[in-house]
Residue frames relative to the residue before (quaternion, step in Angstrom):
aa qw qx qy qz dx dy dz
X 1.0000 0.0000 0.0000 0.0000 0.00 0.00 0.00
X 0.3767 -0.6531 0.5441 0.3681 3.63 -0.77 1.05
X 0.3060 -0.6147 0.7138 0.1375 3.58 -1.89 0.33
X 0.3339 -0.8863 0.3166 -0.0530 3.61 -0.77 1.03
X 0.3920 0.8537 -0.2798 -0.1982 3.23 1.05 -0.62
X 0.0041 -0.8059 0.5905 0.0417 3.54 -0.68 0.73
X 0.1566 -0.7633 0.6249 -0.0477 2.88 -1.40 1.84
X 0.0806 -0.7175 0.6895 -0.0564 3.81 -1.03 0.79
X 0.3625 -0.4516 0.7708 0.2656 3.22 -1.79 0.14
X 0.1125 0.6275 -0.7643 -0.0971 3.46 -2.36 -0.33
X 0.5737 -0.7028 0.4016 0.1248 3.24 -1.53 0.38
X 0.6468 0.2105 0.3433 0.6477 1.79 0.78 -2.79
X 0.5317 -0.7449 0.2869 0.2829 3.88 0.81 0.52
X 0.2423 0.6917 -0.5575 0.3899 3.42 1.58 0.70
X 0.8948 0.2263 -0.2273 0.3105 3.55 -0.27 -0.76
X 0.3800 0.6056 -0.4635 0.5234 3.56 1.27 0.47
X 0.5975 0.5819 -0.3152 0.4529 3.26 0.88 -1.74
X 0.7782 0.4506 -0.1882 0.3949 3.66 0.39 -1.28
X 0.5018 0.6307 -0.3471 0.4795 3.44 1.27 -0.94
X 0.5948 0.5041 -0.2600 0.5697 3.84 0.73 -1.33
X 0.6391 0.5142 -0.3528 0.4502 3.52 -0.07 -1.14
X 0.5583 0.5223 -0.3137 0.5631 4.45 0.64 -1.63
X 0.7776 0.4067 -0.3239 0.3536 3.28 -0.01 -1.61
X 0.6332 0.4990 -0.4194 0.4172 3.89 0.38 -1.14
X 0.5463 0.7408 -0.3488 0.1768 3.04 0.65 -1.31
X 0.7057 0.5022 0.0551 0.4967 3.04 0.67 -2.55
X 0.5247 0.5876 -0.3296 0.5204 3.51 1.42 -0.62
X 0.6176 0.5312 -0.1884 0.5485 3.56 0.69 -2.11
X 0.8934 0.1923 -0.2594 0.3123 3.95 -0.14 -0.77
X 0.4718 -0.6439 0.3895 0.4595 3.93 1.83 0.50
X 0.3803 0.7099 -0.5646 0.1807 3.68 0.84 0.66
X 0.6328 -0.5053 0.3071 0.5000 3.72 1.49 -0.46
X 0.6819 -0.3645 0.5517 0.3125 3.28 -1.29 -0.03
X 0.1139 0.5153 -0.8426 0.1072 2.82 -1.65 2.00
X 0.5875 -0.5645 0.5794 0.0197 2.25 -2.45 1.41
X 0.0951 0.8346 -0.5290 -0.1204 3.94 -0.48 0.30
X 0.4996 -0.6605 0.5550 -0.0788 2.88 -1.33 2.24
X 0.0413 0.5921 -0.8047 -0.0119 4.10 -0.87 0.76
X 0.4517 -0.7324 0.5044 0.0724 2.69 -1.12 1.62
X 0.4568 0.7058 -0.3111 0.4432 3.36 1.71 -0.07
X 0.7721 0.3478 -0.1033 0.5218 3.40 1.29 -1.33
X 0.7258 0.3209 -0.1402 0.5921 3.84 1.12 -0.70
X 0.5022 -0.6707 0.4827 0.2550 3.63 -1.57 0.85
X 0.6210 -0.4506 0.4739 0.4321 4.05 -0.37 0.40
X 0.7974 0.2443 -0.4461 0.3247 3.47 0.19 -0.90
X 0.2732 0.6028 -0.6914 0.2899 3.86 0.95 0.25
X 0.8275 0.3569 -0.4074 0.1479 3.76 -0.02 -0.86
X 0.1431 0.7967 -0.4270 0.4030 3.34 1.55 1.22
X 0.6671 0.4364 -0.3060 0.5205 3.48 0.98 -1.01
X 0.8665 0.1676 -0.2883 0.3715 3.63 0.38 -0.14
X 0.6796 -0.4374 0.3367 0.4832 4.09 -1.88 0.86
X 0.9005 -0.0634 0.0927 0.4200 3.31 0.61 -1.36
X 0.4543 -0.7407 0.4941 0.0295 3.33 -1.45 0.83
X 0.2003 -0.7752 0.5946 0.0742 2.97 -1.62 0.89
X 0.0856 0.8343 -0.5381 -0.0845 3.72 -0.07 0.61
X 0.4464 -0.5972 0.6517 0.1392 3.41 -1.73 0.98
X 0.1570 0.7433 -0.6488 0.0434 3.66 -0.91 0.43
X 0.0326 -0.7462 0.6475 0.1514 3.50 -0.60 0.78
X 0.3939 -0.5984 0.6728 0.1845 3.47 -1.62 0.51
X 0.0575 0.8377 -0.5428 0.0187 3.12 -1.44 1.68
X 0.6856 0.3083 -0.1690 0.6375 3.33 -0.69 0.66
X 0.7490 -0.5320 0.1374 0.3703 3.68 -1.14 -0.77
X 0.7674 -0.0517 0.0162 0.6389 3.33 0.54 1.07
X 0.5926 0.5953 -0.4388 0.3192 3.77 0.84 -0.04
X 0.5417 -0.3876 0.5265 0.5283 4.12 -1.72 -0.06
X 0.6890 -0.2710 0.6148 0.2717 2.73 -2.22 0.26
X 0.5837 -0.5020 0.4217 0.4789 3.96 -1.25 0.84
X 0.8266 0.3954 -0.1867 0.3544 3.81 0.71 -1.62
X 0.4681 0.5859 -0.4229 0.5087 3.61 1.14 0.81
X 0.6880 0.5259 -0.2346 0.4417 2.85 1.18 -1.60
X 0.6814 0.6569 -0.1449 0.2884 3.57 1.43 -0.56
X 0.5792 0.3425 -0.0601 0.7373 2.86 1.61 -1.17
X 0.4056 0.7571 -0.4568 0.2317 4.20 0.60 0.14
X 0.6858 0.3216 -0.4060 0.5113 3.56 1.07 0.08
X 0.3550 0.7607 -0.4382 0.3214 3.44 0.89 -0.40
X 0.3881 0.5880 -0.4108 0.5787 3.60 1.64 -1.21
X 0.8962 0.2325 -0.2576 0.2764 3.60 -1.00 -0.92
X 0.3541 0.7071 -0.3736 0.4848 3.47 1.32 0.77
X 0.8130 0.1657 -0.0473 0.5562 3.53 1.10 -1.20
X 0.4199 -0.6128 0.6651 0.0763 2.84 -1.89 0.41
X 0.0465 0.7556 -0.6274 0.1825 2.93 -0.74 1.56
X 0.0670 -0.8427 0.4410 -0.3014 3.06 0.69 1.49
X 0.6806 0.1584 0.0816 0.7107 3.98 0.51 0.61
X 0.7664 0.3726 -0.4062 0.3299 3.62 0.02 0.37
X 0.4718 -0.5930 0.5987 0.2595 3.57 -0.81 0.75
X 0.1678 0.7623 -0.6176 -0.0965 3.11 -1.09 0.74
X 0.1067 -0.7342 0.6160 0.2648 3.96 -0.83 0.22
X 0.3612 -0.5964 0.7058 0.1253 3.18 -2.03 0.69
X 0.0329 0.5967 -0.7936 0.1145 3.36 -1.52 1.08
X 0.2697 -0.6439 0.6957 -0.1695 3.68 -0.89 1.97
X 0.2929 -0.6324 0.7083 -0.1126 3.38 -1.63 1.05
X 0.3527 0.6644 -0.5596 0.3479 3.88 -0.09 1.08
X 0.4387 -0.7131 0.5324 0.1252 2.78 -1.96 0.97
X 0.1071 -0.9028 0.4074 0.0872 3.60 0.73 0.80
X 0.5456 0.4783 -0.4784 0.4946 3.73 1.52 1.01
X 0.6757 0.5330 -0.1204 0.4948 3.03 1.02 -1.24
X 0.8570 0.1894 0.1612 0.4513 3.26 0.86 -0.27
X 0.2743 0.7052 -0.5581 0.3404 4.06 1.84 0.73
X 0.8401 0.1975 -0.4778 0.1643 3.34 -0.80 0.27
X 0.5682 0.4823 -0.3980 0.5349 3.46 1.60 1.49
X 0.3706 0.8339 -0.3880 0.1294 3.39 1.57 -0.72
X 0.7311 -0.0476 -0.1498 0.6639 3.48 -0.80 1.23
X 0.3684 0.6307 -0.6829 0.0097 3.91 -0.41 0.02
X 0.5080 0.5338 -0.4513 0.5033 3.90 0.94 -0.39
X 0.5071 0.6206 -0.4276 0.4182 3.55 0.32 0.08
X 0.7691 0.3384 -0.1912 0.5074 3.52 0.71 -1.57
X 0.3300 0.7274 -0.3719 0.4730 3.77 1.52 -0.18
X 0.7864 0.3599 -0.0917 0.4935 3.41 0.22 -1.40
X 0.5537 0.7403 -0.2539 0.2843 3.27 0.82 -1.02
X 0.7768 0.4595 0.0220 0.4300 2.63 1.10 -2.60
X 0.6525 0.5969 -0.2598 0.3879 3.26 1.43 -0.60
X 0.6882 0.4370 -0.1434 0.5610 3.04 1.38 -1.25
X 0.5852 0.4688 -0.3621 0.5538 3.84 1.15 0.48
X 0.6113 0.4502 -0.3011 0.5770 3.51 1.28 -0.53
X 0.6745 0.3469 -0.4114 0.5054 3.83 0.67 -0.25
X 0.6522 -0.6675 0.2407 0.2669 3.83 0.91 0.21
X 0.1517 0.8681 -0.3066 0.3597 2.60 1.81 1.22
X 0.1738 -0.7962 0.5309 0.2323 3.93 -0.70 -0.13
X 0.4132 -0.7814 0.4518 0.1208 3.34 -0.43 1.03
X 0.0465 0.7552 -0.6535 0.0205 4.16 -0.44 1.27
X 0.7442 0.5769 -0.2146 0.2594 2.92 -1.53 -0.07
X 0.0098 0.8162 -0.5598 0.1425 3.69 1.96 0.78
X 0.0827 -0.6667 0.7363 0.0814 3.78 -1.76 -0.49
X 0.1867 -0.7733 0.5894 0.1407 3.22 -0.56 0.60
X 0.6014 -0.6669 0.4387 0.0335 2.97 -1.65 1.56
X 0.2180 0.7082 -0.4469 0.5012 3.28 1.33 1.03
X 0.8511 0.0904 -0.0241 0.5165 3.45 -1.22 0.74
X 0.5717 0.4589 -0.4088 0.5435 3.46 0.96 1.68
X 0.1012 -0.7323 0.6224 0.2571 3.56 -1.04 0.85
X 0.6532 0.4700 -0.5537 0.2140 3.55 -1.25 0.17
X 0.6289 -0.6845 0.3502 0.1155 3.06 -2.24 1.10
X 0.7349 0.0274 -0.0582 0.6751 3.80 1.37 0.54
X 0.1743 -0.7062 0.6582 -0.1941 2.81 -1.65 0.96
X 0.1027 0.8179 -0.5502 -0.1332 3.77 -0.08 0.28
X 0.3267 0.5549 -0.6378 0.4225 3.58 1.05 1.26
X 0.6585 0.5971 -0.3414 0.3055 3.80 0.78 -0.91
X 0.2267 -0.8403 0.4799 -0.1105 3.41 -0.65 1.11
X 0.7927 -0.0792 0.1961 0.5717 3.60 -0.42 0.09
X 0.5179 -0.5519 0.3767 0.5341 4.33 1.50 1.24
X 0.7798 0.2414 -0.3760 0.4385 3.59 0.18 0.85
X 0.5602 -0.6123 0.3888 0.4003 3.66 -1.29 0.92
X 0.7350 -0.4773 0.3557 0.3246 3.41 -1.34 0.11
X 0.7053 0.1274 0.1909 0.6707 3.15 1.59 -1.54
X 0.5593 -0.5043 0.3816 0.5360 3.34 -1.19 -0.13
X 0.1141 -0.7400 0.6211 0.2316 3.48 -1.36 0.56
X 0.2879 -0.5794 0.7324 0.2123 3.99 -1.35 0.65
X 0.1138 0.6079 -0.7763 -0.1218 3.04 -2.01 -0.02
X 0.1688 -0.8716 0.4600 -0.0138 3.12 -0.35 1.88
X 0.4290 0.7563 -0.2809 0.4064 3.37 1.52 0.96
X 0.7354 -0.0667 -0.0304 0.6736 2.61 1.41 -1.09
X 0.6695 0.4455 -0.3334 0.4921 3.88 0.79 0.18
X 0.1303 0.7879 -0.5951 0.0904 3.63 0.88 0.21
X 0.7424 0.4113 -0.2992 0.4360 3.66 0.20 -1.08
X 0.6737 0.4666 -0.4113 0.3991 3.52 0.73 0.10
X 0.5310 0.7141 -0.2965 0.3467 3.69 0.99 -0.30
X 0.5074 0.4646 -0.4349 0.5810 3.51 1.02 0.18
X 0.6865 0.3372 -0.2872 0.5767 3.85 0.04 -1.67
X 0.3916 0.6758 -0.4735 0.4071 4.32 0.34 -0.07
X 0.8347 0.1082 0.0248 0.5394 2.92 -0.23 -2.08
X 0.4799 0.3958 -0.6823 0.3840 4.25 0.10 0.40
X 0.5754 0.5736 -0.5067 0.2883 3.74 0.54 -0.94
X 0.7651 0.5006 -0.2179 0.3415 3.15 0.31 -2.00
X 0.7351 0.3170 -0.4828 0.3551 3.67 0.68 -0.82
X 0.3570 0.7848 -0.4389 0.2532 3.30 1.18 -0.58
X 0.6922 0.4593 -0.2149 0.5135 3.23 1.00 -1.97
X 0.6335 0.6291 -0.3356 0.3004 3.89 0.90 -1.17
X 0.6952 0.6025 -0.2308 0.3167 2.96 1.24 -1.04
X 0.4998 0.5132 -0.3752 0.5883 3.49 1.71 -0.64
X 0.6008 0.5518 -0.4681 0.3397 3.91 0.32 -1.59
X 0.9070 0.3317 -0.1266 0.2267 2.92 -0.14 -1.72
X 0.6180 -0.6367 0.2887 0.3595 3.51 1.71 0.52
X 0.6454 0.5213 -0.3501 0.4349 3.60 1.28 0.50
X 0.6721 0.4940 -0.4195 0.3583 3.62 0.88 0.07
């Protein structure tokens, strides 16, 4: 059985909320067992124990981490993640906020590609309004992005896609 670990911050309980949602998900299609990590409560190098990773990152304010990313953010340059798949799933308000939408996203991203990580789990930038993004990469996001502000009702049919898609990336389907 694959082992998973996916770690996130939350505030306001949107991205926990979603984190649960990934997990059922991967549960619902026999992809294995994910673990969920507040980065508030556990050190980064826990995510040593597993091949591959799932990280949550909301975006607050304008373009910045979450306080508890922003906390545990050097820890990144502690590990080696050399060989590990990692996907990115970002929280942003892309009315309230388009010319930063998901930028905590590319934050994480960049770190966890500089420690020698491999990035799964793109999203295309379809069926979004706002005017920049420095999660967006090659006209697609880095990771999956939600905006539980104003797209709530789309976040279920969101994440079945993506793990769907995760499940090939990350070598378990």
């Amino acid at each position: 059985m694959n082992k998973i670990g996916l770690f996130y911050s939350s505030t306001d309980g949107n991205t926990i909320r979603v984190a649960v949602i990934i997990q059922q998900a991967f549960e619902q299609m026999g992809f294995g067992v994910v673990e969920l990590f507040d980065v508030a409560e556990f050190y980064l190098e826990t995510m040593l124990e597993f091949d591959r990773l799932i990280l949550g990152v909301p975006t607050w304010n304008t373009g910045q981490l979450q306080k508890d990313w922003e906390a545990v953010f050097e820890e990144f340059d502690q590990l080696d993640l050399t060989g590990k798949r990692v996907a990115l799933f970002g929280l942003g308000d892309q009315a309230g906020y388009p010319l930063t939408f998901a930028d905590a996203l590319f934050f994480v991203g960049d770190k966890a590609r500089e420690r020698g990580a491999t990035l799964v789990g793109s999203w295309p930038t379809t069926g979004y309004t706002f005017r920049q993004s420095w999660a967006v990469e090659d006209e697609t996001f880095i990771g999956l992005v939600l905006d539980e502000h104003n797209q709530p009702e789309l976040t279920q049919e969101r994440v079945t896609e993506w793990v769907g898609q995760l499940g090939v990336e990350l070598g378990i389907k």
